[in-house]
C-alpha positions, 0 to 999 in steps of 0.5 A: 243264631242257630240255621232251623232244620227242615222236616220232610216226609218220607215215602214208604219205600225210603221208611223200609230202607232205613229200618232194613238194618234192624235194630231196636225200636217201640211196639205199641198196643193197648194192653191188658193195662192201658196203652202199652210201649215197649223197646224191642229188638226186630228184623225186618224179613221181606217187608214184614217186622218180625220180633221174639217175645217170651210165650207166656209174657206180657206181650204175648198175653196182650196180643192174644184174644183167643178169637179166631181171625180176629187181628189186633193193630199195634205201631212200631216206631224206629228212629235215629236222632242226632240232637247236636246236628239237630238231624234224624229221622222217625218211621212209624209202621201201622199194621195187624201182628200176628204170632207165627210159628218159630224155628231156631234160624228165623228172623227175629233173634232176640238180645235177650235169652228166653224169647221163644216166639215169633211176632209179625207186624205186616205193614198197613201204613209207613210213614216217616218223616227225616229233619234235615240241618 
C-alpha cells in the first residue's frame, strides 16, 4: 500500500517565495464570454504579478471597462506537481489588475512576440497550499 501525502497550508510569504522565480501560470477572470482562464507567463516585481498581453487582445479587451477607478479582481494560480512522488504545491493570488504603461526593460517579457502591454496583478489574498509524500 502506497504512504498517503499530507497537505499543509502555506502562508503568504512561503506563497511569494515559490512564484519569486517566474515562469508560467493561469489568469482568471470572467470575460467577455463567461469565466475566462488563460496560461500566461509572469514576472514577479517587488510583490506585484506582472504580465504582457497584446493591446487590442482578448485579455486586454476583457480587462477594460472604460470606467474611471473602476477594478476588476481576477485569480492567477502557479503551481508545480510531481504526480509520481505525489508532491507539489499550488498558490493562488486574489487581487484587482491594472494595465500599466510599459517600457522595452520592464518585467513581464513575454515568450510570445506581439505582447506589448503591461498587466499588474496586486495582491489582496495568497494562499497555498504544499502536499508533502
Amino acid at each position: 500500500m502506497e504512504a498517503m501525502s499530507t497537505l499543509r497550508n502555506l502562508t503568504a510569504d512561503e506563497c511569494l517565495a515559490l512564484i519569486a522565480p517566474g515562469g508560467v501560470g493561469r489568469i482568471a477572470f470572467t470575460g467577455s464570454h463567461g469565466p475566462t482562464i488563460l496560461p500566461v507567463n509572469y514576472r514577479l516585481d517587488g510583490d506585484r504579478i506582472v504580465l504582457r498581453t497584446r493591446t487590442g487582445g482578448a485579455m486586454d479587451g476583457d480587462l477594460r471597462t472604460g470606467i474611471d477607478d473602476l477594478e476588476i479582481v481576477v485569480a492567477f494560480e502557479v503551481d508545480a506537481i510531481d504526480p509520481e512522488h505525489r508532491e507539489g504545491w499550488s498558490v493562488l493570488v486574489q487581487g484587482p489588475c491594472h494595465h500599466t504603461p510599459g517600457t522595452p526593460g520592464a518585467p513581464g517579457g513575454s515568450w510570445v512576440d506581439g505582447r506589448d502591454h503591461l498587466i499588474t496583478i496586486t495582491p489582496q489574498r495568497v494562499t497555498g497550499r504544499r502536499l508533502e509524500g
